[in-house]
N, C-alpha and C positions, 0 to 999 in steps of 0.2 A: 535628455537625462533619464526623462521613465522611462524610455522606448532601452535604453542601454540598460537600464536596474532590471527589467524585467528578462531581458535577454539572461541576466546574473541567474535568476530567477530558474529562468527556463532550462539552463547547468546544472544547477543545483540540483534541479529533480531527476537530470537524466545520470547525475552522479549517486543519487539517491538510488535508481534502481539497477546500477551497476555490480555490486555486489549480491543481490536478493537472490540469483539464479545459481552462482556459484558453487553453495556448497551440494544441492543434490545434483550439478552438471561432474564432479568431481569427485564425490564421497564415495564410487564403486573403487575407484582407486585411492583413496586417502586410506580408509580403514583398514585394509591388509596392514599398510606401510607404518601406521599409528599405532596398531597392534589392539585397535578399539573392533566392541560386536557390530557387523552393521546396524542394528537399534540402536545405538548411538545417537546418530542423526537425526534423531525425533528429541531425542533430552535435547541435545546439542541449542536445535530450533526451536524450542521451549524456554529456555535459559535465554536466548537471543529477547523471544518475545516477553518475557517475563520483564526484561529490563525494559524493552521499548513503551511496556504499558508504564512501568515506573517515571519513566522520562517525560513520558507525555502527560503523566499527571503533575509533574512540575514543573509545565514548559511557560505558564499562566505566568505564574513569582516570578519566573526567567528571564521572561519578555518585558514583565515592569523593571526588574533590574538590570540587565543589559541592552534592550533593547532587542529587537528584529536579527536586525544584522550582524551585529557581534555573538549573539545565540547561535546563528547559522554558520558563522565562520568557524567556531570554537568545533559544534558540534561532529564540521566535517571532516576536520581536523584530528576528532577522534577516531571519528570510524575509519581516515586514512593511515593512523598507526597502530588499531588493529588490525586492517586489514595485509598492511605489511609487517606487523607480528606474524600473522596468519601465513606468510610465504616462508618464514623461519622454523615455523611450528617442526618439532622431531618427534613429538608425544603430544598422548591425546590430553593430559591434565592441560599445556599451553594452551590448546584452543579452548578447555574449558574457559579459562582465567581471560582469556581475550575475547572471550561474548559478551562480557561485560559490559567493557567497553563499546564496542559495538554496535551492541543493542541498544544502550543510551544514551550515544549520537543519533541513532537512526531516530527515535521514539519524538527528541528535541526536531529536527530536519523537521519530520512530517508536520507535526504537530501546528509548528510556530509559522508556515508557509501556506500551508492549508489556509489561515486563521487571516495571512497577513492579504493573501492574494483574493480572498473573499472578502473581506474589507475593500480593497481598493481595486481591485481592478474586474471582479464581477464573474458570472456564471462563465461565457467565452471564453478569458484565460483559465479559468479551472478546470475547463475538461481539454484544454492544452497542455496546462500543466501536467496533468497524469498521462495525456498521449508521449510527452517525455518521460515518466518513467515508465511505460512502455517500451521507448527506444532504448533505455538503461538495460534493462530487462531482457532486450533483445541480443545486446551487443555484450554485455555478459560471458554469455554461453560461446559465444562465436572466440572468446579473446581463452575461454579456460579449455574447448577445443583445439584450438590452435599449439596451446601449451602441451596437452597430453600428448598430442600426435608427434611431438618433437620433444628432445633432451632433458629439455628443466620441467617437463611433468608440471601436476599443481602447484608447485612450491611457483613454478614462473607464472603462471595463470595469476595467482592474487598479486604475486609483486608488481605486474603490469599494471591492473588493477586496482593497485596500490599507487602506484606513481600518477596515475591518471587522476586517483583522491587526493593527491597531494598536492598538485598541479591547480586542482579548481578548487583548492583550498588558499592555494598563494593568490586566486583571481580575487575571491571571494573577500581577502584580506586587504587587497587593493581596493574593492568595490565601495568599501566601510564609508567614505563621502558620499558614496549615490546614496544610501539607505539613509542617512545624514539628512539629506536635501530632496529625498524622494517624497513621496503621498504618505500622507500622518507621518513619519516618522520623527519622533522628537529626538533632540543630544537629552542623554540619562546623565549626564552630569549636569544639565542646568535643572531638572526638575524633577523633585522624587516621586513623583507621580507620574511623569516620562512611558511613555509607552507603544510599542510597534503598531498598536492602530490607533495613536494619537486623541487615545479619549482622556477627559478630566477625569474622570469618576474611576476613583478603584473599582478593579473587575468583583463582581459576586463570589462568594466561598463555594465550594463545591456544596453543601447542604443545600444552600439558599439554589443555585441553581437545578439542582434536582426537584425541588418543588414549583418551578416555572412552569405553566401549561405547556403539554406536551413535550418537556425535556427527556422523561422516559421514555414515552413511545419513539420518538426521536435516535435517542442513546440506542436503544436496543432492535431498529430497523438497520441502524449500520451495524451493529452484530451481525445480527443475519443474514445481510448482504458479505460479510465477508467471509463469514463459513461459507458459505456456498461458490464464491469465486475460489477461496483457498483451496477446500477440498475438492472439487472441478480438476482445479490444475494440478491435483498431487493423483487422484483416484480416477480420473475417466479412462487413462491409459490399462490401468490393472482392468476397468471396465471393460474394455476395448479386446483386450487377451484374453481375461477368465471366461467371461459371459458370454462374447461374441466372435471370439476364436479367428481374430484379428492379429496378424506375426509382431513379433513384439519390436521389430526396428519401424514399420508402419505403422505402428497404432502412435511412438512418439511421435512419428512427423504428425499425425495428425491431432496430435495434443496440441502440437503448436498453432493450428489455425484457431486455438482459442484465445490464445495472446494475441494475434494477429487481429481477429474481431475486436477485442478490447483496444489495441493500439488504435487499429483505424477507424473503431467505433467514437474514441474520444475528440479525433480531428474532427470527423463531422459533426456530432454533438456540439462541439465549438463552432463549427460554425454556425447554428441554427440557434444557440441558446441567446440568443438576444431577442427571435421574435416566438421562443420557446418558454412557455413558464415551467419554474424547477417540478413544483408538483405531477407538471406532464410529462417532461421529460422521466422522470421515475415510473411514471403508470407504462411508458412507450417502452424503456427498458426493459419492466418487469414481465410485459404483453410479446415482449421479441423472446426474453427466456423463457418463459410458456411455452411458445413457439416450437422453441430449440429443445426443451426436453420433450416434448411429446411428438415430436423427430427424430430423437435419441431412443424413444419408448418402443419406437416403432418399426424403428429402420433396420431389427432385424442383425441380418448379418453383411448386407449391402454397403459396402465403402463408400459407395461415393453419398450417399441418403445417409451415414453416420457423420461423414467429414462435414455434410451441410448442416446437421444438427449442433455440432460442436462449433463451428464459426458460428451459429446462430444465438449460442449461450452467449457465446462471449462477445459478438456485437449488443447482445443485450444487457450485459452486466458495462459496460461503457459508460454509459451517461448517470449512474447510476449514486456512484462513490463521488465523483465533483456535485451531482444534483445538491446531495443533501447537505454538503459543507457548502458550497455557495449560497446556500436559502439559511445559514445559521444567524448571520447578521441581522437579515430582514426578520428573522422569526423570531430571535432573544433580544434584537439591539445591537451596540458596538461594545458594551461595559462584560457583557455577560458573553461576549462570545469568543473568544482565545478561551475561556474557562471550560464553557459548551464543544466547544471542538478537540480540547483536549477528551474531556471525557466520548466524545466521540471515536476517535482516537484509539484512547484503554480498552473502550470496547470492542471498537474493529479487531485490533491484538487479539483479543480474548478470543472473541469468535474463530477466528483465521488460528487460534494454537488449541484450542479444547475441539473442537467439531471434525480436525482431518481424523483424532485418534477413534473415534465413533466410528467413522466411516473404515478404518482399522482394521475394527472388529468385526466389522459388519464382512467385510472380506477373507478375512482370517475364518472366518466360521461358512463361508463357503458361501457366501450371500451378495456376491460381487450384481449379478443382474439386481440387486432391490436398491443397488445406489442411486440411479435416478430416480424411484418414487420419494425417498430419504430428501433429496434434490426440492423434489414437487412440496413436502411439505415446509421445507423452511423456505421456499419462495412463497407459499402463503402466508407462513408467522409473519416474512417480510411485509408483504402487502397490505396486510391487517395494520400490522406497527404505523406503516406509511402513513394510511389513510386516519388513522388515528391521530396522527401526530398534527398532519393537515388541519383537522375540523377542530383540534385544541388549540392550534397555534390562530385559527382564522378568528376562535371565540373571545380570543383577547382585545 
């Protein structure tokens, strides 16, 4: 039965990063037809992330009142009838009005699985877990390709991708026994205190847990790690063309070998994170992006010394995002931490929606080559945070 809940599990995530690539794989051709500016697509994804930070900060109350699995079914449920709102859309107010939605399925998803699979099942499934939405992530792009190149255009791209959420929404809804009889999972109707990681004690207020040793440093190292994956994957390409005068169908394929690195950096991460402690796997991460931007610094205008730089980012930012929600349990407890990873969470959002538009400007004003040092210094804020967080959470 765990081995089958967890397989639920391992769906769910890769359904989780099925949508995330869609709209900028699609948006050259949405916007004419929506009659929206292409700047659009940065509100658009702000609105998305605005909600998901909302979501994630109520996923805590969620989890004691429905439960794990019923949060997780509902949630994907929603993001599967926005997304096929999203195939109907004729105007751009529609998909306003359907990021809502969307965003605050997603926000729930991450949130409440992160929290659940680091309770019980440990560091090795969590950096499997996001090696699936990797694979989410991957197959995306390939299924709103497919759509452009033929007839039904984006509108067929989301509905596929729509029927596909709706599909592991009907599994998910079937699953509700495993979650039932699975690791901590209490029935929330026999106890009001009931909850996806099966603790007695009500979780902490978000006050109380921001004053926990090292919940800030904590909180605000996963910012920083995800500015710097988000903006990676939206600006190394513009890097790639402005600065280094790279064709612009080749500089995206080699955007991709940074997804690629994070995919299959998290398989192996999984496997090794059992005789890995989390704190090393983060130094080993942030010591391989090092690596990779001061490859990217240097390489010039040489392809093949750029392509190694950029898988080298992104095998490095791998181990990075499961490190530190896996080490939340151990570091807060079991009471305080669905609380702790939400706020984790909020922040990730934050960082990944305020830091691509910095890097905006930075290009906009003719500044595309200063994006890797911009890079070098939020992998230090990062590493300061890290180590910080370490020697507060050890002093308890």
């Amino acid at each position: 039965m765990t081995s089958l809940l967890l397989s639920v599990i391992y769906l769910t995530f890769v359904s989780l990063g099925l949508p995330d690539s869609l709209l900028g794989s699609a948006w050259p051709v949405m916007y004419p037809e929506l009659g929206a500016p292409v700047a659009a697509q940065s509100a658009l994804s702000m609105l998305i992330s605005a909600c998901t930070i909302v979501s994630s900060l109520a996923t805590a109350k969620l989890v004691r009142r429905w439960g794990t699995g019923r949060l997780v079914a509902a949630s994907v449920g929603l993001t599967a009838a926005a997304i096929l709102g999203f195939s109907a859309c004729k105007e751009f107010w529609q998909l306003v009005a359907l990021a809502i939605p969307y965003g605050l399925g997603a926000g729930a998803i991450d949130s409440s699985l992160n929290n659940y699979v680091a309770i019980h099942y440990g560091a090795r499934h969590m950096s499997w877990l996001h090696c699936c939405w990797g694979v989410g992530t991957s197959v995306g792009p390939v299924a709103m390709g497919w759509a452009l190149a033929g007839p039904v255009s984006w509108h067929g791209g989301y509905l596929v991708i729509g029927i596909a959420q709706a599909l592991i929404t009907a599994v998910l809804v079937c699953s509700l026994p495993l979650w039932k009889n699975g690791p901590g999972e209490k029935d929330v109707g026999e106890s009001a205190a009931g909850n996806a990681a099966g603790d007695a004690a009500e979780e902490l207020g978000y006050g109380e847990l921001l004053r926990l040793p090292g919940a800030g440093a904590s909180i605000a190292s996963f910012g920083c790690y995800s500015a710097l994956e988000s903006s990676c994957g939206l600006w190394i390409a513009s890097l790639l063309v402005l600065a280094r005068g790279v064709a612009e169908a080749q500089a995206a394929s080699m955007v991709a070998l940074f997804y690629v690195g994070i995919t299959a950096g998290r398989f192996l991460a999984g496997v090794v994170a059992d005789r890995v402690a989390g704190p090393q796997m983060i130094r080993i991460g942030q010591g391989v992006i090092a690596a990779g931007l001061a490859a990217l610094i240097s390489g010039g205008r040489d392809a093949t010394a750029l392509s190694v730089a950029i898988a080298l980012i992104g095998l490095g930012c791998a181990p990075i995002y499961p490190s530190i929600v896996a080490l939340t349990p151990s570091r807060f407890g079991e009471a305080a931490s669905q609380g702790m990873v939400s706020l984790q969470m909020a922040c990730a959002y934050a960082g990944s929606t305020f830091f691509p538009p910095v890097c905006a400007l930075v290009v906009g004003a003719g500044g595309a080559a200063l994006l890797p040092w911009l890079y070098v210094a939020v992998l230090a804020a990062m590493s300061v945070l890290a180590e910080l967080a370490n020697s507060r959470c050890r002093a308890v």
